[in-house]
C-alpha positions as CSV (number, residue, x, y, z in Angstrom):
1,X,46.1,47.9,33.2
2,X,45.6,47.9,36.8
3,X,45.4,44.0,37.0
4,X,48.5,44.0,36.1
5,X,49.6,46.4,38.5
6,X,47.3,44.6,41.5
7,X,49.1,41.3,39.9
8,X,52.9,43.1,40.4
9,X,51.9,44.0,44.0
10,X,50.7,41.0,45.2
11,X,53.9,39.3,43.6
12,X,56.2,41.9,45.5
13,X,54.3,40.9,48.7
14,X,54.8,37.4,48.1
15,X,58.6,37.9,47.7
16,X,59.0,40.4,50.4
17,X,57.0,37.6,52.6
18,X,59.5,34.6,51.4
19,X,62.4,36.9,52.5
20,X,61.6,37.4,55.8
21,X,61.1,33.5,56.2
22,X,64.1,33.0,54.6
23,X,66.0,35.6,57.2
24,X,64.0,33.9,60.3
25,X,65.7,30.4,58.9
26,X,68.8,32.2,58.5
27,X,68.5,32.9,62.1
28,X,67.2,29.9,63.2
29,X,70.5,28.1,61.3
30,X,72.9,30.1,62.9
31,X,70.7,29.2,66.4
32,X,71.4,25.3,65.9
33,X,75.3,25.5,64.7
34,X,75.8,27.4,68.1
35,X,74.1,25.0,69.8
36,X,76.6,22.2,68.0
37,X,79.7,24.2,68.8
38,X,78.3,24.7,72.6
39,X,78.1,21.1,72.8
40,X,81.3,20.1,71.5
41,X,82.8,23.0,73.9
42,X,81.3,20.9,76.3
43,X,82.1,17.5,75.5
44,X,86.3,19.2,75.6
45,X,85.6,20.2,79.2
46,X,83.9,17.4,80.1
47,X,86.8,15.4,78.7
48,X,89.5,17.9,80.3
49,X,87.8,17.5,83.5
50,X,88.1,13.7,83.2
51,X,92.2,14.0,82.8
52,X,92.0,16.0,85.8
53,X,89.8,13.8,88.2
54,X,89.1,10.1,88.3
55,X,85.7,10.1,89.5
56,X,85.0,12.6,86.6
57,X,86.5,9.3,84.5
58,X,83.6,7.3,85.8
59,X,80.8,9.8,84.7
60,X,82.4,10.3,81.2
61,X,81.4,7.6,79.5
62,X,77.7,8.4,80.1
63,X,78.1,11.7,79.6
64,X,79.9,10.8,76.3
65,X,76.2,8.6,75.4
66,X,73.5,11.7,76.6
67,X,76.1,13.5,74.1
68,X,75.8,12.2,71.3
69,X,72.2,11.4,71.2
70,X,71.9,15.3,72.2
71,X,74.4,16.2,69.3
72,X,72.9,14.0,66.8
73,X,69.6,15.3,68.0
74,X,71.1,18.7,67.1
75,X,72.5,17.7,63.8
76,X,69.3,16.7,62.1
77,X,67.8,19.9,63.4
78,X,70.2,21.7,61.3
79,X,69.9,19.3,58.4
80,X,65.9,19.9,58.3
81,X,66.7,24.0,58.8
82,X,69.1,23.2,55.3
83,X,66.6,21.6,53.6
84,X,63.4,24.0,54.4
85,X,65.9,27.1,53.8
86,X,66.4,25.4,50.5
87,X,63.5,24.9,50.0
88,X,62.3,28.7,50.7
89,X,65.2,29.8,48.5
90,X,64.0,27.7,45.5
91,X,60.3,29.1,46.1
92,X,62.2,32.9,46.3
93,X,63.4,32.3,42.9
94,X,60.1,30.5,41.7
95,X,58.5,33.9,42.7
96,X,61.3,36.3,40.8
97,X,60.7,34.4,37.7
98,X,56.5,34.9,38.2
99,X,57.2,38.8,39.2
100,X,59.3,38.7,35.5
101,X,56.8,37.1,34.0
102,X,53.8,39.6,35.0
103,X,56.3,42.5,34.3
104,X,56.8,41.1,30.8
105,X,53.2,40.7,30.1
106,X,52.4,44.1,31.6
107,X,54.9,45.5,29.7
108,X,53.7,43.9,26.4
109,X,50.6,45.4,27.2
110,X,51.3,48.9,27.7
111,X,53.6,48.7,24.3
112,X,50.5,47.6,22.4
113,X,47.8,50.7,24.1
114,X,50.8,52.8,22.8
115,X,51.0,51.5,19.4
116,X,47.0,51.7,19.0
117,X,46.9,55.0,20.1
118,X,49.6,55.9,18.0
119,X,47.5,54.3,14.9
120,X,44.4,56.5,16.3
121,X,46.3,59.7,16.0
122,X,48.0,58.8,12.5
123,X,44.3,58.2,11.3
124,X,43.0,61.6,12.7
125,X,45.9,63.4,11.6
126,X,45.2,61.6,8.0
127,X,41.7,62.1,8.1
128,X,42.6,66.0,8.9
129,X,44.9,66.4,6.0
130,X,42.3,65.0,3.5
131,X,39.7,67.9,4.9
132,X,42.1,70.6,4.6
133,X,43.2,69.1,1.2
134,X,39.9,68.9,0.1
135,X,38.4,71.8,0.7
């Protein structure tokens, strides 16, 4: 039985291991939609600015082009975070069903040592009814 109970562990481990990945790609997510909303906060100063000042005007137009290579830059950082944190949730489910699995077949187990020991003890009880009826 304690294979089965060495298996359950190292399955626990596994999960509590693809949680903590899954919080640091939580974190890492939030990290990278900041860093889109600090650059469209940007792009609406740089833009109010421009109202305000002509010389400003003349600088927004590449400031508009480093923008959006730096914002589309930051996009597909967050659409590869998406994926990987799909991917980690998929693998967190994948290791649930395993843990389940294991359980099951642990469980199973311990239901059949019962039920043989169960047949032991019915067969000494028998075999000490027949003495005591016999003699």
């Amino acid at each position: 039985m304690s294979w089965a109970h060495s298996l359950i562990r190292v399955r626990e481990f596994e999960i509590e291991t693809l949680k903590k990945r899954l919080a640091a790609i939580n974190q890492a997510r939030t990290a990278a939609e900041l860093a889109i909303a600090v650059l469209d906060a940007e792009a609406e100063a740089e833009t109010a600015n421009a109202r305000r000042s002509a010389d400003a005007g003349w600088y927004l137009i590449g400031y508009r082009v480093g923008w959006k290579a730096r914002r589309a830059k930051a996009v597909a950082d967050l659409k590869v975070i998406e994926l990987e944190e799909q991917g980690c949730r998929d693998a967190l489910a994948d290791a649930f069903t395993e843990l389940k699995k294991v359980e099951m077949v642990a469980e199973a187990q311990k239901a059949a040592a019962a039920r043989v020991e169960a047949k032991r003890e019915s067969a000494a009880l028998d075999e000490v009814a027949l003495r005591k009826t016999g003699s």
